[in-house]
Structure formats: C-alpha cells, structure tokens
LUMDREN-628692 format. One record per residue: x, y, z of N, C-alpha, C, CB in turn. Coordinates in steps of 0.2 Angstrom, whole numbers, plus 5000, padded with zeros to 4 digits. Glycine has a CB too. Example, Ala and Ser with C-alpha at 12.3 -4.5 7.8 and 13.67 -1.06 7.14 Angstrom:
% LUMDREN-628692
506649725039506249785039506649845039505749785045506449895035506849955036506450005039507049975029
***
This chain:
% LUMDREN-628692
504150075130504150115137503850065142503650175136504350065148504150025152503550065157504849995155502850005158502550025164502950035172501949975164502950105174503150115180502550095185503550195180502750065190502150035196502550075203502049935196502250065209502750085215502550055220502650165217503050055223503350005228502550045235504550025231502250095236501850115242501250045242501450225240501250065251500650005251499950015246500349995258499950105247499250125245499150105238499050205246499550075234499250055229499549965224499450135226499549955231499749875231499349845227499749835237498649845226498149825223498049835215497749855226498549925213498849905206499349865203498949955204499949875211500949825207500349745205502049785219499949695209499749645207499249635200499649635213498949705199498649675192499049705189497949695189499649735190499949755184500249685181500549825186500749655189501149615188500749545183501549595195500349555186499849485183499549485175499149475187499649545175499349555167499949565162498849635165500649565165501249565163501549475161501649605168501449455166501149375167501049335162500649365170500349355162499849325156500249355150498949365157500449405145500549445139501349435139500149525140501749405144502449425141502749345144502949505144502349295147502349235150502749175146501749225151503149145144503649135152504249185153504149045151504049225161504349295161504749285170503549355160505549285169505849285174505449345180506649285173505749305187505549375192505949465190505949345201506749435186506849495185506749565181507149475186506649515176506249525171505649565174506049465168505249535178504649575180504849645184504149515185505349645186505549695191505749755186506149665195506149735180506349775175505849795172506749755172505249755170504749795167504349845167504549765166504349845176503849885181503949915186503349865183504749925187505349975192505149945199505050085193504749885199504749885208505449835210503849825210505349845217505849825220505949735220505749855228506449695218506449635221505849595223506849635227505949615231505549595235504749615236505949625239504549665232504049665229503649615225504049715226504149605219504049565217503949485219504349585215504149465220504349415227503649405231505049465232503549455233502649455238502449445234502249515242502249465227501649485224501549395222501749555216502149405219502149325214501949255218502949305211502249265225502149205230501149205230502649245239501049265231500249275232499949245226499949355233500049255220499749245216500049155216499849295211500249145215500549075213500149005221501649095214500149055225499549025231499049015229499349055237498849065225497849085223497949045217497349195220498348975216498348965207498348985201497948935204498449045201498449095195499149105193498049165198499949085195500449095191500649035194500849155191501149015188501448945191502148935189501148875187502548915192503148895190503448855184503348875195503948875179503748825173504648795169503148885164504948805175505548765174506148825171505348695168506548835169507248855168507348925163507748795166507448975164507749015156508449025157507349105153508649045151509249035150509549105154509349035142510349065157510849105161511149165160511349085162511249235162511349275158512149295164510749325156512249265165512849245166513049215177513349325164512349215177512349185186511949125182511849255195511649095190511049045190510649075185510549035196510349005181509749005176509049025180509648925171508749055179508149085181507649065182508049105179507049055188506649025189505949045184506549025195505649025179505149055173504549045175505149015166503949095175503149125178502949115174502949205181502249085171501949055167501049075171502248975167500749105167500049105169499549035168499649165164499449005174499048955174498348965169498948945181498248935165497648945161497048925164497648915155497348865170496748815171496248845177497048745173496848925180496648925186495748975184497348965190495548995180494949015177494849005172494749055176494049035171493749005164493249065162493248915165493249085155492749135153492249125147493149175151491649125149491049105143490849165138490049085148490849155133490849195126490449175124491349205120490049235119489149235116489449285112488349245122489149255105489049315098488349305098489449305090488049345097487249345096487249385089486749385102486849345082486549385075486149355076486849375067485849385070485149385069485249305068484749435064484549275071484349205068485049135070484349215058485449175076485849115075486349155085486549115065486349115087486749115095487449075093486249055104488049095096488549045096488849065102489049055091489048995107489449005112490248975113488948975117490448985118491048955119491348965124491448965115491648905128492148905134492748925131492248835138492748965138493748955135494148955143494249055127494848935144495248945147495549005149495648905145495849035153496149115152496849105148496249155161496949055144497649055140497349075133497948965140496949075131496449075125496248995121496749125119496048965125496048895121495348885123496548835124494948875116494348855117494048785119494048865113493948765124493648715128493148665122493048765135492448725120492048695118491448715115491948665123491348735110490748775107490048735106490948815100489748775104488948765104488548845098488648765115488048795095487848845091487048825088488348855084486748885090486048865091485748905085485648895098485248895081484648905076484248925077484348875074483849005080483349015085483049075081483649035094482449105083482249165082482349205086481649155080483049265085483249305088482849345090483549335086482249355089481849435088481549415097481049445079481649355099481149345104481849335111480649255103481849405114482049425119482249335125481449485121481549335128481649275131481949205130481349285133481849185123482049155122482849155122481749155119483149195118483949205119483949215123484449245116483949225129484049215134484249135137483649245136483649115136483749025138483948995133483048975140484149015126484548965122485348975127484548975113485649045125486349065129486249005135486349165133485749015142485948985148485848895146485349005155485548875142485548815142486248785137484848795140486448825134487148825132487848825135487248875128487548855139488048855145488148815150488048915148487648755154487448705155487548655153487148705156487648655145487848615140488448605141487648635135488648675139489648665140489848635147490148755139489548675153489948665160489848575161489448705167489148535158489148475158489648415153488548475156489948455148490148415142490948425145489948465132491048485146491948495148492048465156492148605147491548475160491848445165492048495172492548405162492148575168492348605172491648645175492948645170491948655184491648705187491148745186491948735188490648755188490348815186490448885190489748795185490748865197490948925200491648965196491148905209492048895193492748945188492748965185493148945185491948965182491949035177491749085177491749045173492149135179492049185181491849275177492649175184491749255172491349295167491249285163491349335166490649325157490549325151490549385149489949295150490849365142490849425135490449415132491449425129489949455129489449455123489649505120488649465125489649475110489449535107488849525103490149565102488549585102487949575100488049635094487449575107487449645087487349685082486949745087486949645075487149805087486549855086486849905092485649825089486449965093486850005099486849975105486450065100487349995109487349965113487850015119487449905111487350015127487750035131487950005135487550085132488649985135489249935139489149955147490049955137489150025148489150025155488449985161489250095155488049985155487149945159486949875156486350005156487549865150487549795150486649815144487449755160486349865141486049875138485949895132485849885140485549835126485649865120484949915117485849805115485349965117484650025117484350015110484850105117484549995104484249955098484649905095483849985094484249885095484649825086484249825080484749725087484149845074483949825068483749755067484349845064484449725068484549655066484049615070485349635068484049615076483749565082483149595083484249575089482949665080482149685082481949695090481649615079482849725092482649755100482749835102483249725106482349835106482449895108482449915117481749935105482949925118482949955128482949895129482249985132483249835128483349765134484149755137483149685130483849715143484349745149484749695148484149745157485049665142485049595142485849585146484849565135486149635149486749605152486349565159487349675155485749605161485449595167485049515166484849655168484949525163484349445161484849395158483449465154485449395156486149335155486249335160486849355152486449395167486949365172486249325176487449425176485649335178485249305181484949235178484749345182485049235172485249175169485649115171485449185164486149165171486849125171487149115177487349165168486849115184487049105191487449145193487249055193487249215191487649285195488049295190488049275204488449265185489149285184489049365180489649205178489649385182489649455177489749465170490149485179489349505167489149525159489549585157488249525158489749555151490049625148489949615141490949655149489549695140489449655133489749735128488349625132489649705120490149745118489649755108491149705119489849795105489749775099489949755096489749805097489549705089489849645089490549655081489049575087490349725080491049745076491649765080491049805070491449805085492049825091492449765095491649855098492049695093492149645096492749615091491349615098492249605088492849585081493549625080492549595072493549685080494249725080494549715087494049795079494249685093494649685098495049625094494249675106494849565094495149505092495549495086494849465091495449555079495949555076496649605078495649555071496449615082497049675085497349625091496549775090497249585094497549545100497849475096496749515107497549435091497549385086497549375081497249355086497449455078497449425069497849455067496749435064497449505061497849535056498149595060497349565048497649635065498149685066498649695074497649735064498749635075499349625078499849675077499549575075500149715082500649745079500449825077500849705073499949825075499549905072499149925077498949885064499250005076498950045084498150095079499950115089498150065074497450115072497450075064497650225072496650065067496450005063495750015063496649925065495449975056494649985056494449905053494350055050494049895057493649825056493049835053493549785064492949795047492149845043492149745041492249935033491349725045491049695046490549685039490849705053490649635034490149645030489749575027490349695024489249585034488849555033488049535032489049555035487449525034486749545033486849615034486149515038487049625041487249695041487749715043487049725045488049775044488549805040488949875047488149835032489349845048489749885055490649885055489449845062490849955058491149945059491549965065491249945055492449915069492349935075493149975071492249865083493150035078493850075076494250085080493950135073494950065078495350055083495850125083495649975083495950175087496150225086496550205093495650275085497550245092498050235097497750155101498050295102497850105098497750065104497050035107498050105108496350095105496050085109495150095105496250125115494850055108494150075104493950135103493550055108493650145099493450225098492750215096494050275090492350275101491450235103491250285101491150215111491450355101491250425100490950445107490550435093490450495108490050505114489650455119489550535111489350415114488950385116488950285118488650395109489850275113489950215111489650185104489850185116489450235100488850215095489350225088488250275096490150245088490250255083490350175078490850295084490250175071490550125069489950085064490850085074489450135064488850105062488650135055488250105067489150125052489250145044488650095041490250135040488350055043487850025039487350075036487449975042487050125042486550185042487050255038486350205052487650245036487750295032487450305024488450285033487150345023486450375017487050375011485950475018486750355006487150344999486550364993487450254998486650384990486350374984486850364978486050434984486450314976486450244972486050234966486250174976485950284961485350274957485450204954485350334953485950164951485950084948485750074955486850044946485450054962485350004966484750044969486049974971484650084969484150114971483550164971484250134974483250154964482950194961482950264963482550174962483450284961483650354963483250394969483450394957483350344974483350394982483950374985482650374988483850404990484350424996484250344999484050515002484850305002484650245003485150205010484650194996485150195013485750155018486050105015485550115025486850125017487450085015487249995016488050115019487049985020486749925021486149905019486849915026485749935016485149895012485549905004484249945013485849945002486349914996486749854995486649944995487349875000487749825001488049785007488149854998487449765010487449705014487149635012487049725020487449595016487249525011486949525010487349465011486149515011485549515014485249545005485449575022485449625004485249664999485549634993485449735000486349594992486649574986486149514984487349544987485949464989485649414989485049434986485649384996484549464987483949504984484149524977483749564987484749544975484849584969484849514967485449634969485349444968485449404963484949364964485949384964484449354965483649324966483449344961483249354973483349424959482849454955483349444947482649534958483949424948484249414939484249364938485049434938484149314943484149254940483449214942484749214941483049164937482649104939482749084944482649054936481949044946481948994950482248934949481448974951482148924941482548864938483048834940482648864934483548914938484148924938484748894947484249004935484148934952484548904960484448834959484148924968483548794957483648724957484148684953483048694955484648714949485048674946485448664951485348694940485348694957486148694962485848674968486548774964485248644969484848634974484648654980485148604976484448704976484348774981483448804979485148864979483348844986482648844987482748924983482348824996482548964979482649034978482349074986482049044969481549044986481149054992481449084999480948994992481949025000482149015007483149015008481848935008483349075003483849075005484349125010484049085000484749085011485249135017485849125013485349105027486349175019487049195016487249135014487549245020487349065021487649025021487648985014487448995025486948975013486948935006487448965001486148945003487549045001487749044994488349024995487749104989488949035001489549035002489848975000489749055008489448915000489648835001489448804993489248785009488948844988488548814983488948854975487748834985489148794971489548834965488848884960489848754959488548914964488148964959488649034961487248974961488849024966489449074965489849104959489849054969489849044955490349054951490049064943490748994952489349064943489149104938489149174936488749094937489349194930489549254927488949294932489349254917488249294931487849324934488049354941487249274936488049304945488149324951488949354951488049264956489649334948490049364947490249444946490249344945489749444942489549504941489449564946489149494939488749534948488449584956488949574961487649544959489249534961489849544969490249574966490149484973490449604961491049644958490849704958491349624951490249734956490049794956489649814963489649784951489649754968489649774974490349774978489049734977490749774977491349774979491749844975491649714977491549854970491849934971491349984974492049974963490849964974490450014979490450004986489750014977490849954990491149964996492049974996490949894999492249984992492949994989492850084989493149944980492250104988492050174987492050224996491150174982491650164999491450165009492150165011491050075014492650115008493350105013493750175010493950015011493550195006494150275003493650295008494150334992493150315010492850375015493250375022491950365018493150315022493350285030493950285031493250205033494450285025495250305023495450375026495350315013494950415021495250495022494850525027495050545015494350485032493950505041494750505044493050405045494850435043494950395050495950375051494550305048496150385042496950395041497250315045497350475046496950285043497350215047497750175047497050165049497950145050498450105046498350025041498950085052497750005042497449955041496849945042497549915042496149905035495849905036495849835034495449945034495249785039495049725038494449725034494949695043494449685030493849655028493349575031493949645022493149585035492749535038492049515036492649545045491649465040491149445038491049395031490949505038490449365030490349325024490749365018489349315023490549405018490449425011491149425007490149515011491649445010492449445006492549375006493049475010492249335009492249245008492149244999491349185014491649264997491249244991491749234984490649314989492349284984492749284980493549294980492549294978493649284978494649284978494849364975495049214971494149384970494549434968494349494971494649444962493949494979493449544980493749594984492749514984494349574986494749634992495149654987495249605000495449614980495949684976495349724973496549664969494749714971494349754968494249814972493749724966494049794979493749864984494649894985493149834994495149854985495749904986495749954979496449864987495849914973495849954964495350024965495349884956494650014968494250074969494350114974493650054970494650094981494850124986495450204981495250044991495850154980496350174977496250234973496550144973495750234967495650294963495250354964495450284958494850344972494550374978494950414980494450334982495650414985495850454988496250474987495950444990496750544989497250544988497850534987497250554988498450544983499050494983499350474988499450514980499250494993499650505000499650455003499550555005498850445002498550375007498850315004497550365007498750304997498850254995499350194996498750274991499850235001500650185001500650175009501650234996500050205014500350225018499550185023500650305018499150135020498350115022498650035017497550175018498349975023498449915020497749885022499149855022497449885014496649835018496849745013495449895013496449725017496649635021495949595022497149645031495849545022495449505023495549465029495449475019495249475031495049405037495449355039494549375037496049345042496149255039496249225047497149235032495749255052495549235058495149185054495249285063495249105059494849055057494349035063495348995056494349055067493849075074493449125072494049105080492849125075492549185073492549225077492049185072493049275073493249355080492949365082493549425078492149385080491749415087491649375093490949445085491549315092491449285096492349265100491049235092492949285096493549295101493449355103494149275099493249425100493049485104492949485110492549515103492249435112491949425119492149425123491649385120492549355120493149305126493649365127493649235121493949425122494449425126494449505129495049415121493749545129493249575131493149555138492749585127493149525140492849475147493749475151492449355144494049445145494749435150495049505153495349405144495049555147495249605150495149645155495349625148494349635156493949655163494049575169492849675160494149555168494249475171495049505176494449395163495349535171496049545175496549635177496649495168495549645177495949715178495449735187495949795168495349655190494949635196495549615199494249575195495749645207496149635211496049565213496049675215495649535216495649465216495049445215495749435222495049365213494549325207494449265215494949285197493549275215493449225219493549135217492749235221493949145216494349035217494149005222495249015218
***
C-alpha cells in the first residue's frame, strides 16, 4: 500500500519527511518513483528534492535503468550528511558507538565501570563520546542525536528510568544529565530488550515479520514485543519484563514462589554451576570460582563438561516452558533468542523449541519460528542507533 501524501502547502512539512524517509529506506530511488510512491505531483517532487539535496541530505548517484524514455536521474541518502551516537548501558559495562545515518559504524568504545554510580555513567558515556568525536574526525555539531538503551523501567517520554534492578536506579533523569553532558544533543532513550527487537526487526532475523518477540537472556532477563509493526509497551511502556514473571520451581527453588530471572538468568545458572562443581575443578580451566562473570564461561572449554551440560539443558527447557507462555499470550510469528546465554550451546534453541513444542497447542506449532540471534553487532546497542534515527528523521529540518 502505497503512503498517500498531498500536494496542500499546510502540510509541506509532512510531503518532505515523508519523501526523505522514502529516500533513506527504498534508496537508490528515481524522482518518479518517488512520485508513485506518495501520489504527489512532479513538481512537488521536484521542490522537495532540490531542498533536500541543498541541505546535503540527498545526493544524486548516477543512472537507473530506461523504461523506455531517458534513463533516470538516481536519489541516494547522503550518510555523511549526519551522524548519530548510541549507548547500551548493563550492568558493570557502557558500550558506545558512532555511526553515519547509512548505518555504518564509525567507531566504538567500551568501558568497565561500576554502573550502580549514577554520576559516573554519565561521564564515562561523555568522555566516550569525545573519544569518538576525536578518533573519527567528525564534527561534533553533526551529531545530531543519541539513542540509549538501557535494563529496567523506563519512561521514554522524560528520558527517565524509573527503576532498574540491574543498575540499582531509581527515578534518574538520565536523558537529562546525557544531553547536558553531551553539549545539548537530544536523548532518547528506550529499553534495552525493545531496543534489541527494534534492530532485529530493521537488521536481523526479523526482517520481513510484522509480530515478533525478542526475549533477551541474559544476567537479566527481558523481553521487547513487536506487535503489527510496532513496539508494544502496555500502559505504561513497561511491557516485556517477563524476568519478574513468578514461577514455581521446586528443583531450583526450594519450593517457593521465585522470579523467572533469579532461576533462569545467567547470573542464577552461573551460581547453580559454582555450587556442582569445585574450586579445583574451574582452576583446571584457569578460572577464579570466586570471581566469575558470564563472559568467562562463553570463551572457556568448561562449557563442555557433562556438569555444566547438564544445567544449561535443564535450564533450557525451563525457558522452552516461558517461550510456550509467550507463544499462546502473544501468537507471533517469531521468537528470537538473544543475549549470552543461547551462545553457550549448539543444542540450546532446539531444546527450548522440543519443550516449547509439547507446551502448546497443535495450531501454534507450524505457524511460530523461534531462532537465535545471528546479529553480529550488538542489537541493543543497534536499537539505539536506529531509535535515534527514526526520531532523527521524523524532524522537519536538522540543524547542518
């Protein structure tokens, strides 16, 4: 279905973001083309493009093919003509990145900090960002906004996350205290599993798929949902935080009532396999029992003892048990599996599909594809970026 736009002055300010976001997403795109996409006239056309192509934002890009007159002059979205800064914030770790408005990342940076200290992330982000503007060369007036996703509730419209578990915040303004950081630029920030499903829906797996669930399983445990096309937040924007969904688990929890994510978040597997095996046993692999994180286990062959094979199999049909809920909630067409945890093994997404499976009923089963991750970026951190872009381009004009 094509977008219909109209030729009246009073709403000139929509034919040009329309045309420009047509640009960007269907680029290299003749003028006529553009006319047929969005019913405007010629000559509409014609103004819009001339303006944009002044401001550096579209460019001319050589010839398409004839379709039976002159070959066609081709519109191309200049990437160079801005720039957008991206921040994932977890616990215990900042990741940043430049990028072009083409999606090409410039330049990352990734810091080691103690998240729990408000002001701090703050100045690691601004001194990261000074880092990049210095290392890449570009501007610091061309960047013209930042995406953040970040763990925990969060309200987009104040730029404030009302808590996080993960990060040990409560009530901080932190769209406010980034953009004063950051020399004015504009903050948007988002959840950081909403964030990940924006980017696998724009760049990954679910390309193509209009209702999709992104289940994040990581220390902690989230998920973003994409319903027709679009985020689905509930009331609040709070939907998706299946970590806080209550299970009882008598094998993992001494028979109380317990959160999906103190069972089966990495964090809790990692604990469970601590207590089945020695100290001894990690020093054979060079590892501190003491002092582990997720990283260690993903890159270290103790993965591959029976032990631990074990505990990630029996935690995988018990998230294979979460995706049948979220199956028969949500009816989607696809779920991802993101985060560390499906990394650990090869056979960990047919096991939660094999459990999924004998969960629901027959109906679902031919008509729901769940999938792994095989984004090599890290999606929340292309969430951000492309969270930013689509508030980036739905601004009548960008100060250049």
């Amino acid at each position: 279905m094509h977008k219909i736009a109209s030729n009246s002055i009073d709403v000139r300010i929509y034919n040009r973001i329309l045309i420009r976001n047509i640009i960007r997403k269907m680029g290299p795109i003749a003028r006529y083309e553009l006319a047929k996409e969005t019913g405007l006239t010629p000559p509409t056309i014609t103004a819009i493009v001339n303006e944009l192509m002044e401001d550096g934002i579209v460019m001319e890009v050589g010839y398409g093919e004839s379709k039976g007159g002159r070959r066609p002059v081709m519109l191309e979205l200049n990437s160079k003509a801005a720039y957008i800064f991206a921040v994932r914030i977890q616990r215990d770790e900042v990741v940043t990145a430049l990028f072009d408005i083409g999606g090409n990342i410039l330049e990352h940076h990734k810091q080691i900090l103690d998240t729990s200290l408000v002001d701090d992330v703050v100045e690691a982000v601004g001194n990261s960002f000074d880092w990049l503007i210095e290392n890449t060369g570009i501007k610091k007036d061309k960047v013209l906004c930042c995406g953040v996703a970040s763990p925990g509730l969060i309200n987009i419209h104040r730029g404030l996350i009302v808590h996080s578990s993960n990060l040990k915040w409560d009530q901080v303004p932190i769209g406010a205290l980034l953009s004063k950081r950051l020399y004015g630029i504009p903050i948007y920030i988002e959840n950081i599993s909403n964030a990940a499903a924006l980017a696998e829906k724009e760049y990954g797996c679910g390309r193509g798929y209009h209702d999709l669930v992104y289940l994040n399983l990581s220390v902690g445990i989230g998920a973003g949902i994409i319903i027709d096309d679009k985020l689905y937040g509930g009331s609040r924007g709070y939907a998706g935080e299946i970590g806080h969904m209550l299970l009882y688990e008598p094998q993992f929890s001494k028979g109380q009532i317990s959160y999906f994510e103190s069972i089966f978040g990495f964090g809790a597997i990692i604990e469970r396999i601590k207590e089945k095996l020695p100290a001894e046993v990690f020093s054979e692999y060079g590892l501190n029992k003491s002092r582990l994180k997720a990283g260690d286990f993903l890159s270290s062959p103790i993965m591959e003892r029976k032990e631990v094979q074990e505990i990630l199999e029996e935690s995988a049909r018990g998230i294979g048990i979460t995706v049948a809920n979220l199956v028969s909630i949500f009816n989607p067409e696809l779920i991802i599996l993101g985060g560390e945890l499906p990394k650990v093994s090869e056979k960990f997404v047919d096991i939660v599909i094999q459990e999924m499976n004998k969960h629901v009923l027959e109906e679902f089963v031919s008509t729901v594809k769940v999938v792994n991750s095989t984004m090599k970026d890290d999606p929340p951190l292309i969430g951000a970026y492309a969270l930013a872009l689509d508030m980036l381009f739905s601004i009548e004009k960008w100060d250049l």
